[in-house]
C-alpha positions in Angstrom: -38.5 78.2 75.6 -36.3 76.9 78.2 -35.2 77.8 82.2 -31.7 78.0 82.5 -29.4 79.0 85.6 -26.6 80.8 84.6 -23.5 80.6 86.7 -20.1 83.4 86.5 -17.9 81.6 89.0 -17.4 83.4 92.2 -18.2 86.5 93.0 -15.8 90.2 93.0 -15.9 90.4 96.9 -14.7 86.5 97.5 -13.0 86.0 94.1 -13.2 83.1 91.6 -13.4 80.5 94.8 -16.5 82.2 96.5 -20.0 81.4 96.2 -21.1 82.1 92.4 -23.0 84.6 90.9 -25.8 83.2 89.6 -29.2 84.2 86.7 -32.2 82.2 86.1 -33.0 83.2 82.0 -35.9 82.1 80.2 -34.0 81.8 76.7 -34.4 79.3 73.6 -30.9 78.2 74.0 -27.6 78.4 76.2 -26.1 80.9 73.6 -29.1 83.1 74.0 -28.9 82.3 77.9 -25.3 83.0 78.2 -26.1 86.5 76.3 -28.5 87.7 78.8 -26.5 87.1 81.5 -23.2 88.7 80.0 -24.9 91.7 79.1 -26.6 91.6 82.8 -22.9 91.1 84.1 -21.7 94.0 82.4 -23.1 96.1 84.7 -21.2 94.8 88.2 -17.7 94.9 88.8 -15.3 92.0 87.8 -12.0 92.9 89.6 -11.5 89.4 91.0 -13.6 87.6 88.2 -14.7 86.7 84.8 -16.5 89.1 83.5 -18.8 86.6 81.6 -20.4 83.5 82.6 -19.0 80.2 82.1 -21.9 78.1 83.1 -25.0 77.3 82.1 -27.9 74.1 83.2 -30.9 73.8 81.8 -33.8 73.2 84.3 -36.9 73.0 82.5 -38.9 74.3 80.2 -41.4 76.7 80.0 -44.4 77.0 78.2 -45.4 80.9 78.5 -45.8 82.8 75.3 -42.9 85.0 75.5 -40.8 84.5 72.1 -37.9 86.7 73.8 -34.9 85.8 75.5 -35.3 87.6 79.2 -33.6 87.7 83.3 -36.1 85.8 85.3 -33.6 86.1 88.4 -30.6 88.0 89.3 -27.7 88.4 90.2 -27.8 86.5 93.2 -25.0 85.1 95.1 -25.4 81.5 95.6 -23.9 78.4 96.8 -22.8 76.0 94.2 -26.0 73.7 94.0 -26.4 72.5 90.8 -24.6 69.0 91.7 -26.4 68.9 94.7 -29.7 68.1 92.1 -28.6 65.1 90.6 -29.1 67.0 87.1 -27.4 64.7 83.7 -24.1 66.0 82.9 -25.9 66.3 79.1 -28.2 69.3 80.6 -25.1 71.5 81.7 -22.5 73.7 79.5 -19.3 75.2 80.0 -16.7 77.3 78.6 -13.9 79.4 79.4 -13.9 82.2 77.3 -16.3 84.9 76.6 -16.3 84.1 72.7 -15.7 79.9 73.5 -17.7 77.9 72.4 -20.2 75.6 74.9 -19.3 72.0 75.5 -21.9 70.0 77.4 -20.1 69.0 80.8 -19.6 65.5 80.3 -17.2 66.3 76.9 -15.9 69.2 78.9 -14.6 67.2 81.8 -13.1 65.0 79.0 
């Protein structure tokens, strides 16, 4: 099992430009990350936002017993940081669609 933050960008009081909305999952992949999170999303408004989250960055692993995907963390509304860690662009995901598919960053960016 993996650690994962899980990022919707922004937040429905600042909008899409505001500090992010952010989950730490413990998951076996960022599909099974990215569902927690949605489902966890589904239950605060999204006026201003996505209503789904469109990243994800793996940030270690864990080696507990659980054998379920489950919210560590969350929501909380946090600055941007994941840059700010120096982590490999082949360790973070994005998409831009609730049913897209997720492209590690550095193909993403193109």
């Amino acid at each position: 099992m993996h650690i994962y933050s899980v990022l919707r960008y922004g937040n429905d009081e600042e909008g899409p430009d505001g500090y992010d909305t952010e989950f730490i999952v413990l998951a076996s992949s960022v599909k099974d990350a990215a569902e927690v999170a949605d489902k966890e999303l589904l239950k605060y408004p999204n006026k201003l936002v996505a209503s789904f989250c469109e990243a994800v960055t793996l940030v270690g692993d864990s080696y507990s017993e659980a054998t379920k995907s489950i919210l560590l963390s969350g929501p909380v509304i946090n600055s941007n940081t994941r840059f700010d860690f120096s982590i490999p662009m082949n360790l973070m995901w994005r998409r831009d669609t609730q049913d897209g598919e997720w492209i590690v960053l550095d193909e993403y960016l193109g």
